[in-house]
N, C-alpha and C positions, 0 to 999 in steps of 0.2 A: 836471282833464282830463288834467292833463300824467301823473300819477299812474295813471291809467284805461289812458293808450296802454304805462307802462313795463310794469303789468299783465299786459296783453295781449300785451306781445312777449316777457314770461316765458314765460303760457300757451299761444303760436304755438312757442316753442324747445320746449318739455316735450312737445306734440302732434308737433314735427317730431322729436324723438329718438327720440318710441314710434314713429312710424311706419317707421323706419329698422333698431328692432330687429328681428331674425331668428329665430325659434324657433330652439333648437338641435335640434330633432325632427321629422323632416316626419312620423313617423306611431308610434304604438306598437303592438304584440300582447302582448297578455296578462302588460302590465308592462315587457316589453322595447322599450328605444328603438331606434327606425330614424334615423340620425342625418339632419340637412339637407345636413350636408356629404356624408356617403359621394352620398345620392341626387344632388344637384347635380353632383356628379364623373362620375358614371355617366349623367344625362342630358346630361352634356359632350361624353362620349365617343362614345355612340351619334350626338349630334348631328355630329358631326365624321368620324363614319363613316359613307360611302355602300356601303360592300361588305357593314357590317352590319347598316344600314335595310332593305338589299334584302333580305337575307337573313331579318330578322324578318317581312319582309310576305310573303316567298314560304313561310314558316312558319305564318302565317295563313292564307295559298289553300290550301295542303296538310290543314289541318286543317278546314279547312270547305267540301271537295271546290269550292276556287274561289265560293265564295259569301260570303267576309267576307275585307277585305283590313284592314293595321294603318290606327290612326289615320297622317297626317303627321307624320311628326316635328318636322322644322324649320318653324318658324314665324316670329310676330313679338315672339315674349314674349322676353327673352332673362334666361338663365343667371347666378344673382349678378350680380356688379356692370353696371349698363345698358353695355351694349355690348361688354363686357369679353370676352365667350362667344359662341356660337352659342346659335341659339333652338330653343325648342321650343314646340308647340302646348299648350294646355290637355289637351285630349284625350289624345293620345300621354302626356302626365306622370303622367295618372290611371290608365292602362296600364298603365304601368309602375310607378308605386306597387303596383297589384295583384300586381304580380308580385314585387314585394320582402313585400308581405306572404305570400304565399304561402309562399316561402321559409323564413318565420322560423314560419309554422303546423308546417310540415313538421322544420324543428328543433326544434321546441319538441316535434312527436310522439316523432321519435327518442330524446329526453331523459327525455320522460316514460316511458317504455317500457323507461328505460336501455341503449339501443342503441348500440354503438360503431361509430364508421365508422372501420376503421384506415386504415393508410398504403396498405396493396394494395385497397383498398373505396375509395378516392381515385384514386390512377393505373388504376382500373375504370371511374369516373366521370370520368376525363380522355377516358381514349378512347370513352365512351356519348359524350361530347358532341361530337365530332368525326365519329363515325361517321353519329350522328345528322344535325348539319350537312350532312355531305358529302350524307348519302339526300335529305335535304328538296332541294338546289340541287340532287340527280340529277332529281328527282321531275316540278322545275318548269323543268328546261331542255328550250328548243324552244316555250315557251310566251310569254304576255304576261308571266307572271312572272319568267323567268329573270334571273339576273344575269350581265352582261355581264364579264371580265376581259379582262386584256391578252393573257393566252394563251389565250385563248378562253369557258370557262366557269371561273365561279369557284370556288374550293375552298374546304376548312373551313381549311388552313392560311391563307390570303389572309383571312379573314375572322377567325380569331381574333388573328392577327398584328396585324388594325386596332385590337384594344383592348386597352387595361392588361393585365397579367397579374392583377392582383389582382380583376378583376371577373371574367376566364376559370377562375379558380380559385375564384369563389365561387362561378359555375355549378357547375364539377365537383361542387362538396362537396354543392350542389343534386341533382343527378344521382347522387350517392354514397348519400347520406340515403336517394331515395326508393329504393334499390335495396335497403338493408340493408331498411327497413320492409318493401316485398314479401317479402323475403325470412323476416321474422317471422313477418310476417300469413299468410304462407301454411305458416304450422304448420312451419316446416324449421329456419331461422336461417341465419346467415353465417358460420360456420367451415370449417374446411376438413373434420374431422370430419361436419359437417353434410350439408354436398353428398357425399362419399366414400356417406352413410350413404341419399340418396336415390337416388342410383344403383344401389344395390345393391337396392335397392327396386321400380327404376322402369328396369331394366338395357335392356329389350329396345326401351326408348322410344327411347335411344338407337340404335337400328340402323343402321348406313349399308343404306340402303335405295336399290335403283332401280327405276325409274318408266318408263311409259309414260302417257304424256298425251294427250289432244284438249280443242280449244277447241271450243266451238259460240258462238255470238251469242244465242244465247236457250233457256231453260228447257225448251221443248218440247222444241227439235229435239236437246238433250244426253239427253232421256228417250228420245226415240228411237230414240239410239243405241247406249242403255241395251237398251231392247227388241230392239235387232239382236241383241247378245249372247248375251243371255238363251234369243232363237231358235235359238242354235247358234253366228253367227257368228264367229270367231277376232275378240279385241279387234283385234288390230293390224291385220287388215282393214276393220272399221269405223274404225279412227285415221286410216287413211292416207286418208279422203274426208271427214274434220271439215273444216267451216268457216271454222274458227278455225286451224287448222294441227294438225301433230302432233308431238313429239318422242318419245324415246325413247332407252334405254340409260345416261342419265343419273344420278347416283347422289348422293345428300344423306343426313345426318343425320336421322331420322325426323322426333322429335320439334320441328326448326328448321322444317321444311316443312309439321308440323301446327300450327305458331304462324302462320304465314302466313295461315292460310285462317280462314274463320270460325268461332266457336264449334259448337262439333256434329258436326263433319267426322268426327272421331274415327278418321282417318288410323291413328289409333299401334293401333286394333284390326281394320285391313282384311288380313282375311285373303289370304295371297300368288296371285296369279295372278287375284283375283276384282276387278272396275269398283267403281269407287264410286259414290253417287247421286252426282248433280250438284252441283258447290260451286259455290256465285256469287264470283267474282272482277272486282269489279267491276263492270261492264256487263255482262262473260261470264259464259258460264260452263266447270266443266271436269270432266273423267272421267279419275280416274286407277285404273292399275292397277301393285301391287308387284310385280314380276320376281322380283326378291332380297333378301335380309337379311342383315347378316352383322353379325355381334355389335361394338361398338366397345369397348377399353380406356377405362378411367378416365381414365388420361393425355392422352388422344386427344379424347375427350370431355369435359374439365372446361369448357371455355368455355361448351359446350350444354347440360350440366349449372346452371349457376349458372347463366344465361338460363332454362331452363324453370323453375327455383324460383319468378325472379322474376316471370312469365308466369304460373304458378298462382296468385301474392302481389296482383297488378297490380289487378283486379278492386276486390277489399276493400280496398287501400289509397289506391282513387281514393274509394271510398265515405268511407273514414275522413277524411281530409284537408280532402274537402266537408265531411263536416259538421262536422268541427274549423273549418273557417274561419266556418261561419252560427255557432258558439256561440264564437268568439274575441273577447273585448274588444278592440277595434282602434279608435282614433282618428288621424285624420286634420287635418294642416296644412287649414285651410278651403280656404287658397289651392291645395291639388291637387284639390281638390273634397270631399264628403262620404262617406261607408261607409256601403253601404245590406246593414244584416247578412244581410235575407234573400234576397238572392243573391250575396251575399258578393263585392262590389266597388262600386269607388270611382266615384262618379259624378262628373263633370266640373264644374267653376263654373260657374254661369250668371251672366251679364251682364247687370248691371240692365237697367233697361226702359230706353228714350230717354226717356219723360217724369218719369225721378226725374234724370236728370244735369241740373247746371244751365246746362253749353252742352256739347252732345253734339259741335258740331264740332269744339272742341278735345279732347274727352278719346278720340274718335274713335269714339261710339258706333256700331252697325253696319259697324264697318270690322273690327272685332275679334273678335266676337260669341264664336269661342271658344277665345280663349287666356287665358292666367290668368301670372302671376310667381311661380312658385313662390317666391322668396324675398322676396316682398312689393315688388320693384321696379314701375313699370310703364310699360309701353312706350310 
């Protein structure tokens, strides 16, 4: 007997060490390791950041016109060692695993393709992500979403200042990547030669252009005012009794004002002095007409330059990315949940049932239902 119990307290020490080990990998793509430490560091950070939770979930209202907000972040699972960290949810971990796999689909595109992303394709991807930030917190201030700061609305500096430089710099490079790929995929490239050589191509897109505008609130009554025109009326007579308001005298880059609006507009071929149909903007809608044109320099226009590349690029490179991610070998830590390849994301743990645990009160069945330990701890 006595022999049976020393046994047994080998094979309890040997079960309590494996259980204690940590993968060194919470996930791979297509060979490459996603480590457990970098993702644990980065669900540290985010957890420790409330200017950056906001700002992720007001990034979610924004892209799903206010119909899907983020997982929770903070939770009751907590980070590496029990208690050592802030917690996160199950949910939110699976998130954002997706989103480190994505990243490494999107390097792995640029590589395979042999794409450089130089040092000026990086401090381009510094300020996409900032500018970016800043649009999304413009977007969703004055709403349920907004984030709150000390000097009133928060900024993209206040919010990348809450986290490491080294994870704001692996966005950028994120940001960087998919700008050269649009830039491939849409038949041009990223040198400076490159852009120089679509402007010369695509000179007049660039126009500083002005405008005369009307809002109307719906489809018809913008066609109607369509038909005043058409009867003779002077546009700016029909503008000054829109619905919506009117401006005028205004003057923008063509081609930036015909990225705004939706596909089809075809803004950069409306000939000068003549209405547009109706563009939906939004709930609205609108009628614009070109006043003026006047030729821009290259100099003057390279920023709107390299933005329309990537604009033409954008389309196909979301196509590509998707479907590099359904056809990427990705394995996943169990513990952040499972990779369901054909929608290319990680689904969350599920939590045994109450009648497999052998006393749910202690282990806290239904108090938990969906957090997970990513590094196999638990709560």
């Amino acid at each position: 007997m006595k022999r049976l119990i020393v046994l047994l307290i080998v094979l309890a020490g040997g079960l309590a060490a494996a259980a204690f080990v940590v993968p060194s990998n919470a996930a791979s793509v297509n060979g490459v390791s996603i480590s457990q430490q970098q993702v644990d560091s980065d669900l540290n950070a985010i957890a420790g950041s409330s200017d950056y939770q906001c700002f992720l979930n007001a990034e979610a209202a924004v892209g799903s016109d206010g119909e899907t907000t983020l997982p929770s972040a903070t939770g009751t699972v907590p980070i590496g060692e029990a208690g050592s960290r802030p917690t996160v949810t199950a949910a939110f971990a699976a998130n954002y695993i997706n989103t480190v796999i994505v990243h490494q689909v999107v390097f792995s595109l640029a590589e395979a393709r042999h794409l450089e992303v130089t040092p000026g394709a990086l401090a381009a991807g510094r300020q996409d992500v900032t500018a970016q930030t800043n649009e999304i917190l413009s977007e969703v201030a004055g709403s349920k979403f907004a984030c709150p700061s000390g000097s009133g609305t928060l900024t993209a500096k206040e919010v990348l200042a809450s986290m490491p430089p080294s994870f704001v710099d692996t966005n950028a490079r994120f940001e960087a990547t998919v700008n050269v790929l649009e830039d491939d995929l849409a038949g041009v490239g990223s040198s400076e030669a490159d852009f120089q050589r679509y402007y010369a191509n695509h000179a007049s897109d660039f126009d500083k252009a002005c405008f005369t505008v009307a809002g109307y609130s719906s489809e018809t009554e913008a066609e109607a005012a369509v038909a005043q025109v058409t009867s003779g009326t002077p546009f700016s007579t029909v503008a000054a009794s829109a619905s919506g308001g009117e401006s005028s005298g205004k003057c923008y880059i063509l081609s930036a004002v015909a990225a705004s609006f939706p596909t089809g507009s075809n803004l950069e071929h409306l000939a000068l002095n003549t209405v547009s149909s109706p563009i939906a903007d939004g709930s609205n809608y609108l009628l614009l007409e070109i006043t003026s044109r006047t030729p821009t320099p290259y100099a003057t226009a390279r920023s709107d330059v390299e933005s329309a590349v990537q604009n033409a690029g954008a389309a196909k490179a979301s196509t590509t990315i998707e479907a590099a991610e359904k056809k990427a070998d990705v394995t996943v830590d169990s513990r952040y949940g499972q990779w369901k390849a054909t929608s290319a994301e990680v689904l969350p743990p599920s939590s045994p049932a109450k009648v497999d645990v052998l006393n749910p009160s202690v282990n806290g069945v239904g108090t938990a239902t969906s957090s997970v330990a990513p590094t196999g701890q638990s709560s």
